[in-house]
C-alpha positions as CSV (number, residue, x, y, z in Angstrom):
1,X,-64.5,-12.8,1.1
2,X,-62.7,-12.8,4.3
3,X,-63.5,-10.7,7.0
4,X,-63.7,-10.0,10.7
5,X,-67.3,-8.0,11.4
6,X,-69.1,-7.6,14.7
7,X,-72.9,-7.7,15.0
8,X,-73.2,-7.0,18.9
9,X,-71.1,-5.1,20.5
10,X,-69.3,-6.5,23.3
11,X,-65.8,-8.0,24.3
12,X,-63.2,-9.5,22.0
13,X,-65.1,-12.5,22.2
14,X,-68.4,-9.9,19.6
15,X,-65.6,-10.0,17.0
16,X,-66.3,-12.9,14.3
17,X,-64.0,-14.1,11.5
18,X,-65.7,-16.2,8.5
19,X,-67.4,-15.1,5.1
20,X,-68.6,-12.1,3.6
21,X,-70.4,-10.9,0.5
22,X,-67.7,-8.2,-1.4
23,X,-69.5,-4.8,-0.9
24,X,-70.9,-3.4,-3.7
25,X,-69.3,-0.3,-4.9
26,X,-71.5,2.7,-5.7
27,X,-70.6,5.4,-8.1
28,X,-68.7,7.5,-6.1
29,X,-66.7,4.7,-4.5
30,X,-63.5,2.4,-5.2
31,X,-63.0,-1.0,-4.4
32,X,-59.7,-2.2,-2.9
33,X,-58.4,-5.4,-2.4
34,X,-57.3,-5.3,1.2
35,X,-53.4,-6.3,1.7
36,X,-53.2,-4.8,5.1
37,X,-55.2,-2.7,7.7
38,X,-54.4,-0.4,10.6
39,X,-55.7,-0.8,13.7
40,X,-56.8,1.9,15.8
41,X,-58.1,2.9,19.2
42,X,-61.7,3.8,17.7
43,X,-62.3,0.2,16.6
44,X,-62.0,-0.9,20.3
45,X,-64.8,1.9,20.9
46,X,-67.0,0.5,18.2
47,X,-66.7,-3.0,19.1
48,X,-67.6,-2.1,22.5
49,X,-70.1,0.2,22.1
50,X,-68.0,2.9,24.3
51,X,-67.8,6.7,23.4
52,X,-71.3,7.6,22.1
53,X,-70.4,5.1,19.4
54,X,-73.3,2.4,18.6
55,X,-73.7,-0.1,15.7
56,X,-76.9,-1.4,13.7
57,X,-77.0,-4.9,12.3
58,X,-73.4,-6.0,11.2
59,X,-70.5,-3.9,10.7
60,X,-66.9,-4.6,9.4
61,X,-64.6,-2.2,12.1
62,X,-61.6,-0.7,10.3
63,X,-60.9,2.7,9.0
64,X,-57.3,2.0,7.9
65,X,-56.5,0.3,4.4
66,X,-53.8,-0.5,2.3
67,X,-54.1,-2.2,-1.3
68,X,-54.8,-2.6,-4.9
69,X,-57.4,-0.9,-7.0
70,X,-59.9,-3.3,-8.0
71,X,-62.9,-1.6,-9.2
72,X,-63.8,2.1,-9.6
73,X,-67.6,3.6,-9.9
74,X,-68.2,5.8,-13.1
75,X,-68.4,9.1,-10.7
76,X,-65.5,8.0,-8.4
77,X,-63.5,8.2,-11.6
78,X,-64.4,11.0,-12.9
79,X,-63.1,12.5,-9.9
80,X,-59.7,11.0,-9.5
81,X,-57.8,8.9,-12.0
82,X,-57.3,6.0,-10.2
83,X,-57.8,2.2,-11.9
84,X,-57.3,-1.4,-11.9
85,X,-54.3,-2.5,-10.0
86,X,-53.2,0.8,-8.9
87,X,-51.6,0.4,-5.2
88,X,-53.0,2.9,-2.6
89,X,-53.8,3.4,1.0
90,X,-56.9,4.8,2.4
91,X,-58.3,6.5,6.1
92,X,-61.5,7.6,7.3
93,X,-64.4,6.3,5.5
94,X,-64.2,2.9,4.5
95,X,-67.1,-0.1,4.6
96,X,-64.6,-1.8,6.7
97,X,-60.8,-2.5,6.8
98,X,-60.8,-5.8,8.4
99,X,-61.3,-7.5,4.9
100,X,-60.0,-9.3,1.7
101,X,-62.0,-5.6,0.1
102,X,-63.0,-2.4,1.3
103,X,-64.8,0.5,-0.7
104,X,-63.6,3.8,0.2
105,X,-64.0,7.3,-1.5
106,X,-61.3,8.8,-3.7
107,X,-61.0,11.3,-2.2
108,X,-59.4,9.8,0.8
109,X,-56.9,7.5,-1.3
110,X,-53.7,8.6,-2.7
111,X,-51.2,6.4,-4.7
112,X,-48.0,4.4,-2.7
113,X,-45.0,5.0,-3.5
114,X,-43.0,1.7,-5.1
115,X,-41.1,1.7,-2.3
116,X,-43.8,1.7,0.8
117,X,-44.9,-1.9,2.1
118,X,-48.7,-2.5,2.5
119,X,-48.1,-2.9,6.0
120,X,-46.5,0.4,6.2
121,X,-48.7,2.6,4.1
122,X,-51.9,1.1,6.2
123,X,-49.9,2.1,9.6
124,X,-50.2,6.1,8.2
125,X,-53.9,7.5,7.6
126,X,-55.5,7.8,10.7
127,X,-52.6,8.3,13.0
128,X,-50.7,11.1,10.6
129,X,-53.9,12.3,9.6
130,X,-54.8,13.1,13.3
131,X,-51.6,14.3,14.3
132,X,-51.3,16.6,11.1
133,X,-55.0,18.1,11.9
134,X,-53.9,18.8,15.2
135,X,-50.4,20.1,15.3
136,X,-49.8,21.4,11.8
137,X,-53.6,22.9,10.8
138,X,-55.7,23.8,14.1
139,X,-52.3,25.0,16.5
140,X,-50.1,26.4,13.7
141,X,-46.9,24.2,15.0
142,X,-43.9,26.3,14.1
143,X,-40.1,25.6,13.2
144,X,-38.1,26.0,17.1
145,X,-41.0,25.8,19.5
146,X,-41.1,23.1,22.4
147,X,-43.3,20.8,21.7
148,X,-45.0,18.1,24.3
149,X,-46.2,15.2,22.8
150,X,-48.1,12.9,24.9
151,X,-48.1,8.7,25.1
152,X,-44.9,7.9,22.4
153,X,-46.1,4.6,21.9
154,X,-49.2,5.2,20.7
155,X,-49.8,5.3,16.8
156,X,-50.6,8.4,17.5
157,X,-48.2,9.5,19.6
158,X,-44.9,8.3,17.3
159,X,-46.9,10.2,14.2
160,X,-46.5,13.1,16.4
161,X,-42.3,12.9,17.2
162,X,-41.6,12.3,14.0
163,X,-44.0,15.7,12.5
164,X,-42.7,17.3,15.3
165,X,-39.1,17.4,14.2
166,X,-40.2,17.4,10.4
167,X,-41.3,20.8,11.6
168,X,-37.9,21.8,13.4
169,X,-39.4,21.4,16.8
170,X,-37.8,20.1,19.9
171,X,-39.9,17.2,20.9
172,X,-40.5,16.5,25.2
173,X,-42.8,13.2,25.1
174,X,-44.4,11.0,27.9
175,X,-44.0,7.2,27.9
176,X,-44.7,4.5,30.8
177,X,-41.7,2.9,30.6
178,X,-38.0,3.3,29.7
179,X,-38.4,1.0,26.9
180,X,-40.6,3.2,25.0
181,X,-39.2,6.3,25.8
182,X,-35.8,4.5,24.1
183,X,-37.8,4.5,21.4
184,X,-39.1,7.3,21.2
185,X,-36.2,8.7,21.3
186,X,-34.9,6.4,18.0
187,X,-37.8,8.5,15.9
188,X,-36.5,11.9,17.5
189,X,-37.3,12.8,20.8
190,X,-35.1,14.7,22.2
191,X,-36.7,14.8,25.7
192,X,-38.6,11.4,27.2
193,X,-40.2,11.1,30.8
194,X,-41.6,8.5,32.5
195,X,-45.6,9.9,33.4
196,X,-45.4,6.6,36.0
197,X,-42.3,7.5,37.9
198,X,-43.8,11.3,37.5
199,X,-47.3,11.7,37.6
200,X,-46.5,15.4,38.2
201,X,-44.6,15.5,34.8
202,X,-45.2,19.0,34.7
203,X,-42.6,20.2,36.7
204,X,-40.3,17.8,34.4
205,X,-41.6,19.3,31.8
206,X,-40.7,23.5,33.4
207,X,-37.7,21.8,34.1
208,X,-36.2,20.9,30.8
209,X,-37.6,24.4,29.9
210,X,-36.3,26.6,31.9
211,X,-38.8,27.1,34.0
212,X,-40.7,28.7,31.2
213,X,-43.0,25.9,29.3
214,X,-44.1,24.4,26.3
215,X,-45.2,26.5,23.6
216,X,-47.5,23.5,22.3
217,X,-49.2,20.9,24.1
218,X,-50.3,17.7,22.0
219,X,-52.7,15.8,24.2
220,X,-54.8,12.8,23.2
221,X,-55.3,11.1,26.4
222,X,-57.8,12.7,28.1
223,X,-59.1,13.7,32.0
224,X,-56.5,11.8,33.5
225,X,-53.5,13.6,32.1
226,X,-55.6,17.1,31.4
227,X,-54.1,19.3,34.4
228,X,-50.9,18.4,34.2
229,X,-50.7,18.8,30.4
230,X,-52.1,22.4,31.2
231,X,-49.8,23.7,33.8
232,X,-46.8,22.3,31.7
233,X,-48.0,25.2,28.9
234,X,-45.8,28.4,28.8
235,X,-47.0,32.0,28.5
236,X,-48.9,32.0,25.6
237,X,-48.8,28.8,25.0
238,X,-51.6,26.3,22.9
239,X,-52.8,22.9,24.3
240,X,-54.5,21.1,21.4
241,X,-56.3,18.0,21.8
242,X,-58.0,14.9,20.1
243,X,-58.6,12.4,22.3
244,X,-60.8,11.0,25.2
245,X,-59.2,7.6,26.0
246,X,-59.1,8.3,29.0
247,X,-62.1,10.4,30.5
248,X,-64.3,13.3,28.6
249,X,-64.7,15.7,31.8
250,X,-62.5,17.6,33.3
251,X,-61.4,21.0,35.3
252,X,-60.1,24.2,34.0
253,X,-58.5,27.1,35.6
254,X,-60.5,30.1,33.9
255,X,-57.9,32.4,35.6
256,X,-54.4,31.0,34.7
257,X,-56.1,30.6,31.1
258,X,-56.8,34.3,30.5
259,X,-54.0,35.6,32.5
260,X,-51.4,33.5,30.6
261,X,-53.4,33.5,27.5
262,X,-53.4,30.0,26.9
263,X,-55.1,28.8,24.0
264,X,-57.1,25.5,23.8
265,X,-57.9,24.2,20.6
266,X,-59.4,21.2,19.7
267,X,-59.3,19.3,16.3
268,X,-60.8,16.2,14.1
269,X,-59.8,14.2,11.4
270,X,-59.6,15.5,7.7
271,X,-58.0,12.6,5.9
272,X,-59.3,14.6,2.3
273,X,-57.6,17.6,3.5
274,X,-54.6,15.9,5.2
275,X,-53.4,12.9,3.5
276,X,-51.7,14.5,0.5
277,X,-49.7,16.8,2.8
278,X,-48.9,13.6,4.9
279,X,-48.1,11.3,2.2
280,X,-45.6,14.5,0.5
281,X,-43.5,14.1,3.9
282,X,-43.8,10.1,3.2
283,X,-42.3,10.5,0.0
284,X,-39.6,12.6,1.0
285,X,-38.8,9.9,3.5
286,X,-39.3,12.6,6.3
287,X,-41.5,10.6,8.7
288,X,-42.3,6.8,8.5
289,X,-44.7,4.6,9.9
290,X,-43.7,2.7,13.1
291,X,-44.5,-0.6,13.4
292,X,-45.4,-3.0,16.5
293,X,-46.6,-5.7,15.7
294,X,-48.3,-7.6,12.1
295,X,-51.5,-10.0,12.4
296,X,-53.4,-12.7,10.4
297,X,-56.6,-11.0,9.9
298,X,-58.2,-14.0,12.1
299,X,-56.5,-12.7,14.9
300,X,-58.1,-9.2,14.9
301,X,-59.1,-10.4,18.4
302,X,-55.4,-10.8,19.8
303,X,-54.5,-7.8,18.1
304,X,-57.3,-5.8,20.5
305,X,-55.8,-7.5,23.4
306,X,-52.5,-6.0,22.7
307,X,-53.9,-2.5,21.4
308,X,-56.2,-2.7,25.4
309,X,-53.2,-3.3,27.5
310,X,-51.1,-0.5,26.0
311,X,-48.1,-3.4,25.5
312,X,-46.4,-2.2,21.9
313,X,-45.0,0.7,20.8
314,X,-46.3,2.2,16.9
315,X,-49.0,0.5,15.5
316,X,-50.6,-3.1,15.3
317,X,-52.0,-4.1,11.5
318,X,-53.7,-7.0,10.1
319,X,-53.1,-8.5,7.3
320,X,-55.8,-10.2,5.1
């Protein structure tokens, strides 16, 4: 098969496209041809090495599929009635995404609806997945609250808008440039500023809220956008967080936390726990997935250019 795999990590230049052997499935796996596959801000990490995350030998980055059933292992069906030719997407473990076939566990699958293209249904796992862990399960998001979602144009980030106002929330999000927040505001924003004409978006943020807050804080950035995220929570508020693009360390105010008891909260993927709740708003055509950009699965490399310099807005996905 086709693939894209890494066996140092490195620049662009460590990722290599040519021939694989088709993984093997085991019993407790599937194996899906790969019609498209997600890509993500963790597969930058692991081909470079960055965030605690190392590689041995080769590896085939991807976490993201969309497909056809192939081949399922005696256990794997046991457990979920999946077979030949069924069309499904899949997040979190995988052997690799950036392939003609993947294994992944059934239990992290669930069946496309007819009407869901395969570069659609591979833009939603890890992005909604994330998103839904954090807002939905770990900070209780709740029909009516203020809700600050930060970078819209990240996968992540548009996920977020559009479970946001699933939710009945009104959505204040962060963008670095009018075009995005545009955008953003086309999946339901109802609130966009510009963090690079306001760094201090906080007091944008007390602003548009009557000088009161946020009651939920959706931050996946990191140190460099920590404080102001913080002071922009209200009385009470919860700041809940996912994400260390941008910096792992940073400050925090012990006082203003206990005597505005603020909650911080942070949360992880559970695409076994998450995906059916994620695909059910799918299917009732409540959220989407929002597209950037669609590769050849030989340009995996200029697809990390574009994901590096933050120049799209949704999510980039290669296609086998």
């Amino acid at each position: 098969m086709k693939a894209v795999y890494i066996t140092n990590q490195g620049g662009i230049d460590a990722l290599t496209y040519g021939d694989l052997p088709v993984p093997p499935v085991a019993p407790d796996e599937v194996l899906v041809r790969v019609r498209a596959a997600g890509v993500n801000r963790r597969d930058l990490f692991e081909r470079e090495g960055s965030h605690g995350i190392r590689i041995q030998g080769m590896k085939v980055p991807g976490l993201d599929i969309a497909g056809e059933v192939e081949e399922v292992g005696g256990y794997a069906a046991l457990r979920r009635p999946f077979k030949k030719g069924d069309r499904v997407l899949s997040g979190g473990y995988t052997s690799g995404a950036y392939a003609e076939y993947a294994t992944t566990r059934p239990e992290n699958m669930h069946a496309m609806p007819d009407w869901l293209s395969y570069e659609e249904a591979a833009a939603i796992p890890t992005v909604y997945c994330a998103a839904y862990q954090a807002m939905a399960v770990r900070a209780h998001m709740t029909a009516g609250e203020d809700v600050l979602i930060m970078a819209a144009g990240s996968g992540v980030g548009s996920a977020a808008i559009q479970l946001a106002k699933a939710y009945g929330c009104r959505v204040l999000t962060t963008a670095s440039s009018a075009t995005k927040l545009a955008k953003a505001q086309e999946i339901g924003a109802d609130v966009g500023i510009n963090y690079h004409d306001t760094p201090e978006f906080s007091r944008e943020v007390l602003s548009r809220t009557n000088d009161q807050g946020v009651d939920l804080v959706y931050e996946h950035i990191g140190a460099t956008v920590f404080e102001q995220c913080y002071r922009s929570l209200k009385r009470g508020g919860r700041l809940v967080t996912n994400g260390v693009t941008a910096g792992h360390i940073v400050e925090l105010h012990l006082g203003r936390l206990w005597t505005r008891e603020l909650s911080l909260i942070g949360a992880t993927m559970h695409p076994d726990r998450d995906l059916p709740a994620v695909m059910n708003l799918v299917e009732r055509r409540l959220v989407r997935a929002v597209l950037d950009r669609v590769f050849p699965l030989k340009d995996a490399g200029e697809a990390h250019r574009v994901l590096e310099s933050n120049d799209f807005f949704g999510k980039l996905v290669l296609v086998p």
